[in-house]
C-alpha positions in Angstrom: 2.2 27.5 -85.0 2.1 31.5 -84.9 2.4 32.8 -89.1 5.2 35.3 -88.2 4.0 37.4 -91.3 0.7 37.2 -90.1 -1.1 39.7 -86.7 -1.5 36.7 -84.4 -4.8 37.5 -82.1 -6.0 35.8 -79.1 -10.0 36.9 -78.2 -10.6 36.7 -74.6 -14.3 36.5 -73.9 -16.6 34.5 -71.5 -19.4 34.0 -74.0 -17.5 30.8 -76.0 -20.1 31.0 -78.6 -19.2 34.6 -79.3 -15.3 34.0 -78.8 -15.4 31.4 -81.6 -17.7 33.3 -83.9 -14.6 36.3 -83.4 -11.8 33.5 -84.7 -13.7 32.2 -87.5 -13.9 35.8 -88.5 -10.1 36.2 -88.1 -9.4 32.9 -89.7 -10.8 34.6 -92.9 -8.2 37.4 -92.7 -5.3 36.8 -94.8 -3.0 39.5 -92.1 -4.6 38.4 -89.2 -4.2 34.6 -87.6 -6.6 33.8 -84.3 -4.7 31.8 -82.2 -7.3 31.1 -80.2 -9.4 31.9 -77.2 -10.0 32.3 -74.1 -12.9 32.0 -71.3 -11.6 33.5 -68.4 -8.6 35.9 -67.2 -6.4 33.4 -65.8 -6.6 31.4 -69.3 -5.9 34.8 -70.6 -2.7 35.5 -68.7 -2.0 31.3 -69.2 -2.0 31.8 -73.3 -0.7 35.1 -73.3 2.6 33.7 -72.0 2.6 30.7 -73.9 1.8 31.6 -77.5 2.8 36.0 -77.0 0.3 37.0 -79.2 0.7 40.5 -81.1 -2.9 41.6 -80.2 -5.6 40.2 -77.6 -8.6 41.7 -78.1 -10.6 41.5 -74.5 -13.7 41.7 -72.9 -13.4 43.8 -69.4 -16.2 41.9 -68.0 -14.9 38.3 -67.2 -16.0 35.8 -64.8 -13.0 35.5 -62.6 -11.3 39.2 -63.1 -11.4 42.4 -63.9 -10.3 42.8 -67.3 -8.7 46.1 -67.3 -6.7 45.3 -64.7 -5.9 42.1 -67.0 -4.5 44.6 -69.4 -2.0 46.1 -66.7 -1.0 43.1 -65.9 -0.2 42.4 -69.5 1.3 45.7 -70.2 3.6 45.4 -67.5 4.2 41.0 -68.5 4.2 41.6 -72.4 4.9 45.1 -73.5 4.7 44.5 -76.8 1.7 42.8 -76.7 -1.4 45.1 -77.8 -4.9 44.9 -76.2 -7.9 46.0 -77.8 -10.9 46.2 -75.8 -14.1 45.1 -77.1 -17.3 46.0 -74.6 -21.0 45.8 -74.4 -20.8 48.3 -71.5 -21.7 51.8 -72.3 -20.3 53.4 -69.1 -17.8 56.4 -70.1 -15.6 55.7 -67.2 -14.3 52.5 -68.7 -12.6 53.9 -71.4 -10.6 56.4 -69.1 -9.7 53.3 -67.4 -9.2 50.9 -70.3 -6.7 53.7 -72.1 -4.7 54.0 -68.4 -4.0 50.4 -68.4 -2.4 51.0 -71.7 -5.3 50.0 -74.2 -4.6 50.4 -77.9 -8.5 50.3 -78.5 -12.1 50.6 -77.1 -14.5 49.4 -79.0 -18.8 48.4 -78.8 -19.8 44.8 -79.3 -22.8 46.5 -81.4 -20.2 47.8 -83.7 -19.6 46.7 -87.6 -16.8 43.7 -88.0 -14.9 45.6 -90.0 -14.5 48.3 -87.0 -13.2 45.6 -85.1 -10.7 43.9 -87.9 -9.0 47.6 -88.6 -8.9 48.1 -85.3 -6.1 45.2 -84.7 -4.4 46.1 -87.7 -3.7 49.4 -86.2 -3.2 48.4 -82.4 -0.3 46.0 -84.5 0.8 49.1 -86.0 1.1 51.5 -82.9 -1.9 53.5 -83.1 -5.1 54.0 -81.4 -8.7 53.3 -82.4 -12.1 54.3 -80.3 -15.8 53.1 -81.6 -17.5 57.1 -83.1 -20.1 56.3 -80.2 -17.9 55.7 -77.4 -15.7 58.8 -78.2 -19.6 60.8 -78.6 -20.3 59.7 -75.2 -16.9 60.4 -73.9 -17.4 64.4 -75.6 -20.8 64.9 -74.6 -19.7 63.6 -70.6 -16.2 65.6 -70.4 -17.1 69.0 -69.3 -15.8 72.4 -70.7 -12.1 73.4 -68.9 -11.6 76.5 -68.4 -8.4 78.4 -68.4 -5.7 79.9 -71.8 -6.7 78.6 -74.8 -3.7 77.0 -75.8 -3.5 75.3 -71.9 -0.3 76.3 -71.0 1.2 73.6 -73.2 4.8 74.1 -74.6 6.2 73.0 -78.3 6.9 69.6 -77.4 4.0 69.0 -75.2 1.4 70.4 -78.1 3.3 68.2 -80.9 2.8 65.0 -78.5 -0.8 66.3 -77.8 -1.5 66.9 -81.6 0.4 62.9 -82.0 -2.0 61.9 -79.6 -4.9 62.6 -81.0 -4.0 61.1 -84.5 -4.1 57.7 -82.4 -0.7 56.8 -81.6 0.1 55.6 -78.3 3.4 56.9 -76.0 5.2 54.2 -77.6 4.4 55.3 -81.3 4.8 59.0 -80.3 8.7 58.2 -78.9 9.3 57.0 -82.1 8.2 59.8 -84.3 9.8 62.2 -82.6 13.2 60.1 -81.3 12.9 60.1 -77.8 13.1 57.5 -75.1 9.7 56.0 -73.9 10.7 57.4 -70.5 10.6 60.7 -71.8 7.6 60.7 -73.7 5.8 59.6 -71.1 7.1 62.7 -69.0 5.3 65.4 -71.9 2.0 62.9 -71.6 1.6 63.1 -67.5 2.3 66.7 -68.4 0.0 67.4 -71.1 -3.2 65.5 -69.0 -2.0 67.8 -65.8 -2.5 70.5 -68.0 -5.4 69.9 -69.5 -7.4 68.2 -66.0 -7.8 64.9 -67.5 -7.2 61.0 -66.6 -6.1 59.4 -69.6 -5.0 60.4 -73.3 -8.4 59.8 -74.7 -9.6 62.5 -71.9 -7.1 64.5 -72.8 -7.6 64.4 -76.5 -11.7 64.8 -75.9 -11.1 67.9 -73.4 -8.8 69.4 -76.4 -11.1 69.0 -79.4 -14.1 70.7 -77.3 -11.2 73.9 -76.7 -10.2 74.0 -80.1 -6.5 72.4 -79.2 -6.4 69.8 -81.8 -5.4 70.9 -85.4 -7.3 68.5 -88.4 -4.7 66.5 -90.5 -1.3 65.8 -88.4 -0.3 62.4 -90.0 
C-alpha cells in the first residue's frame, strides 16, 4: 500500500541488480517510499497504471522500448506523474529529447546518491533538476546565437524564461504566475522560437551563454 504522506517512486531499469540496489536506497528515505520496479517498458506502463506512482525514475535504454518515448506516453497517460531520467549515456541529444517528452530530470548513473534522492524530491515538488556534467556538456555543445541581446523576448516571455531556468517545469511556471497550462505553454514554444532551441533546457543553456538569465529568481 502507497504511504500517501510519503513520494511513492517506481525505478524502471533493465539491470534488476541495479533496480533493487535503487529501492533499498529509497526504502531508507523517510519522504520517499519505492514501490517497486520494473525490468522492461511494458512493465513500466503495466505498474504505472496500477500503483500511479508520484515519481518513476527511468532508464531510456530498455530492452523492449525506447524510454523517452515511455515518458510521452506517460505524460500524456499520467500527467501528474513525474519522470526523472537516470542515464549512463553521455550523448547531449538525449536530454533535448528527454526534457521534450516532459522530463522533470536528467541525471548520470556515475552521479552521487544523494543527486539522485533530491532530485525526486523536487520532480515531486514541480521543479527541474539536470546532473552539473550533463548541463557542462549541454553548454559546451550549444553554439553561440546570434541576434539582440535580450532575443526579442517580451515581459511575460522573459519572466517564464527567467522561471525556467530556476527549474520549474510549464506546469510549475502556470502556477506562479496564474495562468492556464495552455497558456504557458504558448510563452514557452515562444521563448525556444526565439531563442533557436528544442527544449527548455536548450533554451535555458543558449540564454546563460548570451547573458539572458539573471542569478537569484526564486
Amino acid at each position: 500500500m502507497i504511504n500517501g504522506d510519503a513520494i511513492s517512486v517506481l525505478v524502471v531499469d533493465g539491470h534488476q541488480t541495479f533496480a533493487e540496489l535503487l529501492g533499498h536506497a529509497l526504502a531508507g528515505q523517510p519522504d520517499l517510499e519505492y514501490v517497486g520496479h520494473a525490468l522492461t517498458g511494458a512493465e513500466c506502463l503495466r505498474l504505472a497504471a496500477e500503483l500511479r506512482p508520484d515519481v518513476i525514475l527511468l532508464d531510456p535504454d530498455l530492452s523492449d522500448a525506447d524510454g523517452i518515448a515511455i515518458a510521452e506516453l506517460l505524460r500524456v497517460r499520467q500527467p501528474d506523474t513525474r519522470v526523472v531520467i537516470l542515464t549512463a549515456s553521455d550523448e547531449s541529444a538525449l536530454v533535448g529529447r528527454a526534457t521534450a517528452a516532459g522530463a522533470a530530470g536528467f541525471l548520470s548513473k556515475n552521479g552521487a546518491l544523494g543527486d539522485v534522492l533530491n532530485a525526486l524530491r523536487t520532480a515531486h515538488g514541480g521543479g527541474m533538476t539536470v546532473s552539473t556534467d550533463i548541463l557542462a556538456r549541454l553548454l559546451r555543445s550549444t553554439s553561440p546565437v546570434v541576434g539582440p541581446r535580450g532575443g526579442g523576448l517580451t515581459a511575460r516571455e522573459d519572466e517564464v524564461l527567467q522561471l525556467m531556468a530556476a527549474g520549474l517545469d510549464a506546469r510549475a511556471i502556470a502556477r506562479r504566475l496564474g495562468i492556464s497550462l495552455h497558456t504557458c505553454r504558448g510563452y514557452v514554444k515562444a521563448v525556444l522560437a526565439k531563442l533557436g532551441a528544442h527544449s527548455q533546457l536548450e533554451a535555458v543553456a543558449i540564454a546563460t551563454r548570451r547573458g539572458l538569465v539573471r542569478p537569484g529568481r526564486p
